[in-house]
BAKOL-305644 format. One record per atom (N, C-alpha, C): residue in three letters; atom name; z, x, y; residue number from 1. Coordinates in steps of 0.001 Angstrom, whole numbers, plus 500000, padded with zeros to 6 digits. Atoms other than C-alpha are relative to their C-alpha. Example, Ala and Ser with C-alpha at 12.3 -4.5 7.8 and 13.67 -1.06 7.14 Angstrom:
% residues 2
+-----+----+--------+--------+--------+-----+
:   r :  a :      w :      u :      v :   k :
+-----+----+--------+--------+--------+-----+
: ALA :  N : 500000 : 500890 : 498810 :   1 :
: ALA : CA : 507800 : 512300 : 495500 :   1 :
: ALA :  C : 500000 : 500900 : 501200 :   1 :
: SER :  N : 499940 : 499180 : 498810 :   2 :
: SER : CA : 507140 : 513670 : 498940 :   2 :
: SER :  C : 500730 : 499230 : 501090 :   2 :
+-----+----+--------+--------+--------+-----+
***
This chain:
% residues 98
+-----+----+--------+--------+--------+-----+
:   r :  a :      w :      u :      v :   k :
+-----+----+--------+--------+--------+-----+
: UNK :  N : 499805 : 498923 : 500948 :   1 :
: UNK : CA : 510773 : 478428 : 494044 :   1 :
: UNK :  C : 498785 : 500917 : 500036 :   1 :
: UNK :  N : 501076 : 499026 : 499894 :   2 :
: UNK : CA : 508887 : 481856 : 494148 :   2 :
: UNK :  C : 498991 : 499959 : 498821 :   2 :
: UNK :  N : 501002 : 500157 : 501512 :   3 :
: UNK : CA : 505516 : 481983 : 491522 :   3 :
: UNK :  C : 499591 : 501360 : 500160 :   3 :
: UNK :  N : 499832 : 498958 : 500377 :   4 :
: UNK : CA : 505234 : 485231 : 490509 :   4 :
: UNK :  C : 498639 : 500232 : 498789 :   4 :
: UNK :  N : 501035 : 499743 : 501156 :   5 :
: UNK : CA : 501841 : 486525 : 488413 :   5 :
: UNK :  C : 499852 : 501386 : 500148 :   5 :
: UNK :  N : 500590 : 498158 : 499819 :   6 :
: UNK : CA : 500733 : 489780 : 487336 :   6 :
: UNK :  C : 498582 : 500131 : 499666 :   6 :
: UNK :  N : 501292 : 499645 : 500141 :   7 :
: UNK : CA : 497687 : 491240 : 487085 :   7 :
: UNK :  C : 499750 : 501319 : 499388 :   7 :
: UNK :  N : 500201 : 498399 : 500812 :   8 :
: UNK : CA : 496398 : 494217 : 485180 :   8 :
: UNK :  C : 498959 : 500743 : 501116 :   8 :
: UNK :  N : 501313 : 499315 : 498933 :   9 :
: UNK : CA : 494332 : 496831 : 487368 :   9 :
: UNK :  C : 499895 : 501648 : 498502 :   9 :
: UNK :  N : 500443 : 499338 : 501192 :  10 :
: UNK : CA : 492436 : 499259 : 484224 :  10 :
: UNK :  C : 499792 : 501522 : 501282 :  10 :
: UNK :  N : 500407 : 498261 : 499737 :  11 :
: UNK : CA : 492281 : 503193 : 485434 :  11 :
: UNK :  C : 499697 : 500659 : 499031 :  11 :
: UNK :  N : 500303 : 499268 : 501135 :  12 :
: UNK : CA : 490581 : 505751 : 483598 :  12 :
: UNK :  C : 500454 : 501401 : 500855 :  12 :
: UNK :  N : 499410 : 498801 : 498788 :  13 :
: UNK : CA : 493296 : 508547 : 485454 :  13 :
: UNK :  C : 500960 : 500633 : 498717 :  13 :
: UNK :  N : 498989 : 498839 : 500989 :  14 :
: UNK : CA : 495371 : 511364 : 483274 :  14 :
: UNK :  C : 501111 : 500021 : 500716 :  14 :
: UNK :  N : 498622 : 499774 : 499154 :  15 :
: UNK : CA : 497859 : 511027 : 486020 :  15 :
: UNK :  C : 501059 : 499038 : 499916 :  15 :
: UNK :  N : 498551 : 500975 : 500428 :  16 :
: UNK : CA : 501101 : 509170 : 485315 :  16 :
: UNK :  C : 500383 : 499452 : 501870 :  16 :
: UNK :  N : 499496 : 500657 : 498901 :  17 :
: UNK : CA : 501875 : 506730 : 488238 :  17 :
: UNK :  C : 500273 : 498192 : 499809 :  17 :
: UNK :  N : 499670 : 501493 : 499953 :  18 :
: UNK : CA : 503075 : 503078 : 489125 :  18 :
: UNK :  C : 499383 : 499772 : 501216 :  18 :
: UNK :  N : 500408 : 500381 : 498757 :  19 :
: UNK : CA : 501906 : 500882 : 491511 :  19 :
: UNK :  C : 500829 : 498566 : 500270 :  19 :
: UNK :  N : 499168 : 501074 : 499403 :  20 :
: UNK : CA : 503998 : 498186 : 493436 :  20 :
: UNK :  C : 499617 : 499269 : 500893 :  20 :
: UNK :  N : 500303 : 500438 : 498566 :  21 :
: UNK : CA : 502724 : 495526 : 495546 :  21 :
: UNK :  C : 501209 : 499208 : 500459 :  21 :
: UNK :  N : 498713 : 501022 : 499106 :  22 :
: UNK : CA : 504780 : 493751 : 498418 :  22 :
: UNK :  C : 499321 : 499171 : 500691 :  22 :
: UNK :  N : 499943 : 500607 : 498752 :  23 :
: UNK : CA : 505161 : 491420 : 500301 :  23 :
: UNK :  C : 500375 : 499774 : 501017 :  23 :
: UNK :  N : 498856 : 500037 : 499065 :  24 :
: UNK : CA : 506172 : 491367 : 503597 :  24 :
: UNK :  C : 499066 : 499616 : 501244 :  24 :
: UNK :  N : 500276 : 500326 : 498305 :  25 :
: UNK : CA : 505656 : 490101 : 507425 :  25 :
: UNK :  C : 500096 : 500795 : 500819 :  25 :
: UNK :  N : 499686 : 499074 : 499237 :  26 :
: UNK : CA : 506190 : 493229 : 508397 :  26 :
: UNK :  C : 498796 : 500828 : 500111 :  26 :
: UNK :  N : 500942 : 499246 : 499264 :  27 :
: UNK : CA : 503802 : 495447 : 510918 :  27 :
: UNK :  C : 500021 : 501356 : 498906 :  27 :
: UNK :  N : 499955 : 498318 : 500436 :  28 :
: UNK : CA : 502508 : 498787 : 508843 :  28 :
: UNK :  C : 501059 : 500863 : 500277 :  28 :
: UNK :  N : 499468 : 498377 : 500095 :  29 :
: UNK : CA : 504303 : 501416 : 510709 :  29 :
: UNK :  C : 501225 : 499413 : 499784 :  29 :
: UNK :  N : 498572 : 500528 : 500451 :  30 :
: UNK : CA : 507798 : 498928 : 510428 :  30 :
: UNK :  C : 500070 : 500609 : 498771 :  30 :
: UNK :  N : 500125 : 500296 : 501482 :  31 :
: UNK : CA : 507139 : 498571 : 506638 :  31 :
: UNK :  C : 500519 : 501932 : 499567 :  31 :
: UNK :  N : 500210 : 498771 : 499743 :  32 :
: UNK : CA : 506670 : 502504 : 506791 :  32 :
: UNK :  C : 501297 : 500623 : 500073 :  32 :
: UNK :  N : 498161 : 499576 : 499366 :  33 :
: UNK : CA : 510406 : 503248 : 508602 :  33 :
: UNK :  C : 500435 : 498968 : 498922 :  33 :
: UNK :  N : 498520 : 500719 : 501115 :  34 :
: UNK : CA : 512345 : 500502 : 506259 :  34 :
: UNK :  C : 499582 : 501019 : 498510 :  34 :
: UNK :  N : 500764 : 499403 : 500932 :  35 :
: UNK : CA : 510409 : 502267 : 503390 :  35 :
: UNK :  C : 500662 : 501709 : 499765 :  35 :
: UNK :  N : 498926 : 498579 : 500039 :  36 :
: UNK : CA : 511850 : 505584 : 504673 :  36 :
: UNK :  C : 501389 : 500038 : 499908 :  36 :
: UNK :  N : 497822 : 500457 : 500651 :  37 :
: UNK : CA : 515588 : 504338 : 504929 :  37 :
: UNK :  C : 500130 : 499562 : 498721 :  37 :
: UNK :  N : 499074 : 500108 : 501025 :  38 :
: UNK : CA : 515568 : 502869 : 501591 :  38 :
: UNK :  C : 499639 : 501158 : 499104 :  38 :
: UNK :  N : 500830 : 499069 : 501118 :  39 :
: UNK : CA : 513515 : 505548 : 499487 :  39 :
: UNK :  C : 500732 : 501627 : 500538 :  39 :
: UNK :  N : 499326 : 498977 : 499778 :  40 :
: UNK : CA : 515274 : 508501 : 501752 :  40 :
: UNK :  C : 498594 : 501072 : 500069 :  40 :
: UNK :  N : 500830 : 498921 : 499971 :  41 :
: UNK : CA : 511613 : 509988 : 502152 :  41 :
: UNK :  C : 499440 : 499883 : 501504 :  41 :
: UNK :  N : 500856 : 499677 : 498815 :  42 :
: UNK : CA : 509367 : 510788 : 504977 :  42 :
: UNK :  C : 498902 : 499571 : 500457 :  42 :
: UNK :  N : 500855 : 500421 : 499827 :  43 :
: UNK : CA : 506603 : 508297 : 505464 :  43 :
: UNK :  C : 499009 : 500558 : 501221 :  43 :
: UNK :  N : 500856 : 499446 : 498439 :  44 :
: UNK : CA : 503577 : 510032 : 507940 :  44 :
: UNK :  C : 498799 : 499226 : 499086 :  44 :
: UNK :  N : 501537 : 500755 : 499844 :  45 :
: UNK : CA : 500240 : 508268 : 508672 :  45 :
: UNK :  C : 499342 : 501524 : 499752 :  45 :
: UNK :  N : 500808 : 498750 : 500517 :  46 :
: UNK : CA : 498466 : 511592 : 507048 :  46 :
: UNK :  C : 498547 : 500137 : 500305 :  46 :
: UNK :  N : 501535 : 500324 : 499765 :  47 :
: UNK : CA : 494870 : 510173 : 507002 :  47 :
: UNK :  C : 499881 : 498983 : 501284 :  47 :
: UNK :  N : 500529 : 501023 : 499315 :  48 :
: UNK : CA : 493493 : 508163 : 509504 :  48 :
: UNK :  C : 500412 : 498904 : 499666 :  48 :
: UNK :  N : 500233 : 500502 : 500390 :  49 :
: UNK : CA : 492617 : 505498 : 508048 :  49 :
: UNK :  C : 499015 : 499552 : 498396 :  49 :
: UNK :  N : 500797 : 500660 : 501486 :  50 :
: UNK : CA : 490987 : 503567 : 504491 :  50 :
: UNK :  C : 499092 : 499192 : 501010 :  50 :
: UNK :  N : 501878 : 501110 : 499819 :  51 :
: UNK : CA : 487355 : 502098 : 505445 :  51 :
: UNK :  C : 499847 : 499303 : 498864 :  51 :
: UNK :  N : 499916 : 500570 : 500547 :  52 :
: UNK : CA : 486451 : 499444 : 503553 :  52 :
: UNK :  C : 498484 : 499012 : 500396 :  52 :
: UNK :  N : 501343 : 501579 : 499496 :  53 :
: UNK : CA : 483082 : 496724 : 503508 :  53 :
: UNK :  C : 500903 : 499206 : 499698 :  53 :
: UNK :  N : 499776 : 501460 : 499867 :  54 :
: UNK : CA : 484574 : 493662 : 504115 :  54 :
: UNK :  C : 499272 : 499024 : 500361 :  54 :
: UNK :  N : 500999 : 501218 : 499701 :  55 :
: UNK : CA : 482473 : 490484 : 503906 :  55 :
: UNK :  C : 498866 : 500658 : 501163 :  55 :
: UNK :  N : 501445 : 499321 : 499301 :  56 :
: UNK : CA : 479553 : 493112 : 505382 :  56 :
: UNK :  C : 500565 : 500416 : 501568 :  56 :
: UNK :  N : 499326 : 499413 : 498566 :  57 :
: UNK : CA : 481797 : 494365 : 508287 :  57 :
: UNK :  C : 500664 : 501213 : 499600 :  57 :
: UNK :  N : 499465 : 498603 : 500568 :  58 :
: UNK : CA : 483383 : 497872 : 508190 :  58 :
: UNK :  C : 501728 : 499794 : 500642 :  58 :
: UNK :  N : 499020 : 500066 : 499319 :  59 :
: UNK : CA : 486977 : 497328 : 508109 :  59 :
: UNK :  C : 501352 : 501476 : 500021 :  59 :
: UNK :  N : 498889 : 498591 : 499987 :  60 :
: UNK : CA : 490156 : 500236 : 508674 :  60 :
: UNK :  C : 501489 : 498941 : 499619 :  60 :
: UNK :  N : 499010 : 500303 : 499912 :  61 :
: UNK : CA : 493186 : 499919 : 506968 :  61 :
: UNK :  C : 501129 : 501245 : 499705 :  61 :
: UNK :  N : 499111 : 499505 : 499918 :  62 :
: UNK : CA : 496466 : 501744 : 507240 :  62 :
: UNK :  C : 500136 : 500868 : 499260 :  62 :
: UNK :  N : 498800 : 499448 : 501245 :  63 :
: UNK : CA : 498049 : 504580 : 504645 :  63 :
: UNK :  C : 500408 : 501043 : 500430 :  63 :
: UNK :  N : 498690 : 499069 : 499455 :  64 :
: UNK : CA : 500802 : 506350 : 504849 :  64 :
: UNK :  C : 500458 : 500775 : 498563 :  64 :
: UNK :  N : 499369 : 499562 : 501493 :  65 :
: UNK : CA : 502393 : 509292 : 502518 :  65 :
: UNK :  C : 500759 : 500862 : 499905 :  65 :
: UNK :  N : 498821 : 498902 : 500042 :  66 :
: UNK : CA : 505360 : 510932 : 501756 :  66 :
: UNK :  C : 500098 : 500606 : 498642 :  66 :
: UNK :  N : 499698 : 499086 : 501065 :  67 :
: UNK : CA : 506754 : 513396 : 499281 :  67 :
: UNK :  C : 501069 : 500464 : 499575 :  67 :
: UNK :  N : 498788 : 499410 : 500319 :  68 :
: UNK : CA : 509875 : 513934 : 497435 :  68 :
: UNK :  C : 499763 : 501151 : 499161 :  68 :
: UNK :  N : 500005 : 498904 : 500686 :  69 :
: UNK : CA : 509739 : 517283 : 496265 :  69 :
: UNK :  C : 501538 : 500088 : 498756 :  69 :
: UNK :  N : 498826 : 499980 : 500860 :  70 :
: UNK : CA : 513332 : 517108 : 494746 :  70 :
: UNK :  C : 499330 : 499641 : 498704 :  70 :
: UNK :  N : 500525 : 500806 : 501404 :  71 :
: UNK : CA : 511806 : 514395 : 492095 :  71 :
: UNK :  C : 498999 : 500432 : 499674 :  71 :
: UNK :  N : 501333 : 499755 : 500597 :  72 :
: UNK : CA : 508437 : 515728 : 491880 :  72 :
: UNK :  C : 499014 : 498977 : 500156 :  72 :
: UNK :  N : 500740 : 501424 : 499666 :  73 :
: UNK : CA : 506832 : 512384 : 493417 :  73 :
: UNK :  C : 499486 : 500179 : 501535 :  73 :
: UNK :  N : 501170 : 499778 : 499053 :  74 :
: UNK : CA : 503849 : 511568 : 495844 :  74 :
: UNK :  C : 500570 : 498532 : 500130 :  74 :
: UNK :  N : 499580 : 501456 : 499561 :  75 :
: UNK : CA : 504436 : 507872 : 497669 :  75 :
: UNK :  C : 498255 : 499838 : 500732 :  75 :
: UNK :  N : 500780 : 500335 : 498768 :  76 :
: UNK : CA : 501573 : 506275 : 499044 :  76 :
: UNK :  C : 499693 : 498550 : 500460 :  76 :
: UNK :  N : 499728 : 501998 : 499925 :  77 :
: UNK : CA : 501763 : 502996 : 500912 :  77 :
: UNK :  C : 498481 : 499871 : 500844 :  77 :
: UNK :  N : 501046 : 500597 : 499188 :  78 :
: UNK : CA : 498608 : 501326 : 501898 :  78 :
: UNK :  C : 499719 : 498326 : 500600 :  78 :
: UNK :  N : 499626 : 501494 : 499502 :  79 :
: UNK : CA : 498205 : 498320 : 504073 :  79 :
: UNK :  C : 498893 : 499389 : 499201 :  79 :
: UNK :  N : 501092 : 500789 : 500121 :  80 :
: UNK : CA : 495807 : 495908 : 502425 :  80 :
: UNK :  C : 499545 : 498320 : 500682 :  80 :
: UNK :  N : 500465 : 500753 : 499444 :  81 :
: UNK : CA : 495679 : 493129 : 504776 :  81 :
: UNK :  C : 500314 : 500092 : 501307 :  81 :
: UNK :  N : 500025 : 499854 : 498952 :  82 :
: UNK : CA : 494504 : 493110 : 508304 :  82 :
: UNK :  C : 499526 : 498453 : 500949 :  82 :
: UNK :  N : 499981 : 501166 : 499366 :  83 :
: UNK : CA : 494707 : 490049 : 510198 :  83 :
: UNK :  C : 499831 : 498982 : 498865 :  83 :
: UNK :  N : 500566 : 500664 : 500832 :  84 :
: UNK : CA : 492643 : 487561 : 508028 :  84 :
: UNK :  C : 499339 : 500761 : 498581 :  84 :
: UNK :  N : 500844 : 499609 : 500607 :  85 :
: UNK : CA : 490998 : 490332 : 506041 :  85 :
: UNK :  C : 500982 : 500229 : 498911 :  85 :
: UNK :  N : 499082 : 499639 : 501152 :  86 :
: UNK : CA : 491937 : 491615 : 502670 :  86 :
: UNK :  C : 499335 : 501558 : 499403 :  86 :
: UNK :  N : 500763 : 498727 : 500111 :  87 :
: UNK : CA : 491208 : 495089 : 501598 :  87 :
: UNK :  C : 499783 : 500065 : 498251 :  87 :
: UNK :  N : 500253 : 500453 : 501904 :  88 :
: UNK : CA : 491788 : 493830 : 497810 :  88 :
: UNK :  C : 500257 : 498254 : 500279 :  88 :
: UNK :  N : 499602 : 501604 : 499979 :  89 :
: UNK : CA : 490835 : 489986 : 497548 :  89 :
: UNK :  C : 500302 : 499426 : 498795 :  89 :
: UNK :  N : 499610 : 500053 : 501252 :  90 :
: UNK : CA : 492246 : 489594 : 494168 :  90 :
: UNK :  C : 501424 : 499961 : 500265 :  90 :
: UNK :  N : 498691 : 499471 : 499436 :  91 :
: UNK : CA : 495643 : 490464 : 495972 :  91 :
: UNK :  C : 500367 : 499095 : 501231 :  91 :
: UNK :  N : 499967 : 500792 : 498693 :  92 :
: UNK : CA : 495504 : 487562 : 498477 :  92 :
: UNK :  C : 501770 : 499950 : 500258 :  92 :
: UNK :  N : 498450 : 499867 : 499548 :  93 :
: UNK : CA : 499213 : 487315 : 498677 :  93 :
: UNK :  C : 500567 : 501441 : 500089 :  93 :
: UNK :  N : 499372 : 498147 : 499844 :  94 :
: UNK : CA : 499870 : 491033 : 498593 :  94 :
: UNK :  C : 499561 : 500353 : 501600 :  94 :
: UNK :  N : 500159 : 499258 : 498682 :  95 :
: UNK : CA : 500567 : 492938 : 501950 :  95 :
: UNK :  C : 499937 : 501498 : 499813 :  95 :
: UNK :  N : 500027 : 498701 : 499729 :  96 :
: UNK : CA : 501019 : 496443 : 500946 :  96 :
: UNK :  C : 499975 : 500127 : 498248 :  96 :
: UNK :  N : 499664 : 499415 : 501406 :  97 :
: UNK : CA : 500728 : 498383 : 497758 :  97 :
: UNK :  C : 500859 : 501768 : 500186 :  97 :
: UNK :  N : 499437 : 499202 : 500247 :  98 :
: UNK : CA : 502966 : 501387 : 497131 :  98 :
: UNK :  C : 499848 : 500665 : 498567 :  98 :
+-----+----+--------+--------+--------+-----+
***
């Protein structure tokens, strides 16, 4: 049976948003395309990459971002784990946040 916890993450932002993490076995740019078929938006790798210190190493991870103008909504999916690493270690079971 799945165990399921939440966590609070505190912002001090005026901007109205949600955040969703996943899980999945799935490669970034996959995650990216299923992401675009179910949501009906346009996922592009925009930036480079997210830098990050990891355990005193400089690591790169993934984000991607689309835009439904219809709704008035910004998407942005970021990978947070790269092989072994974690780009949030508080999030050890999380693969992506949206």
């Amino acid at each position: 049976m799945a165990k399921f916890t939440n966590k609070k993450v505190v912002l001090d932002n005026k901007e109205k948003f949600s955040v969703l993490a996943i899980c999945a076995s799935e490669p970034d740019t996959r995650m990216a395309w299923l992401l675009n078929r179910a949501l009906y938006v346009d996922f592009v790798n925009k930036r480079d990459l997210l830098g990050a210190e990891v355990d005193g190493q400089r690591r790169l991870f993934a984000v991607f971002e689309a835009e439904d103008e219809a709704r008035e909504l910004r998407y942005t999916l970021i990978t947070i784990r790269q092989e072994s690493e974690m780009l949030v270690k508080s999030y050890a079971n999380v693969d992506f946040l949206l």
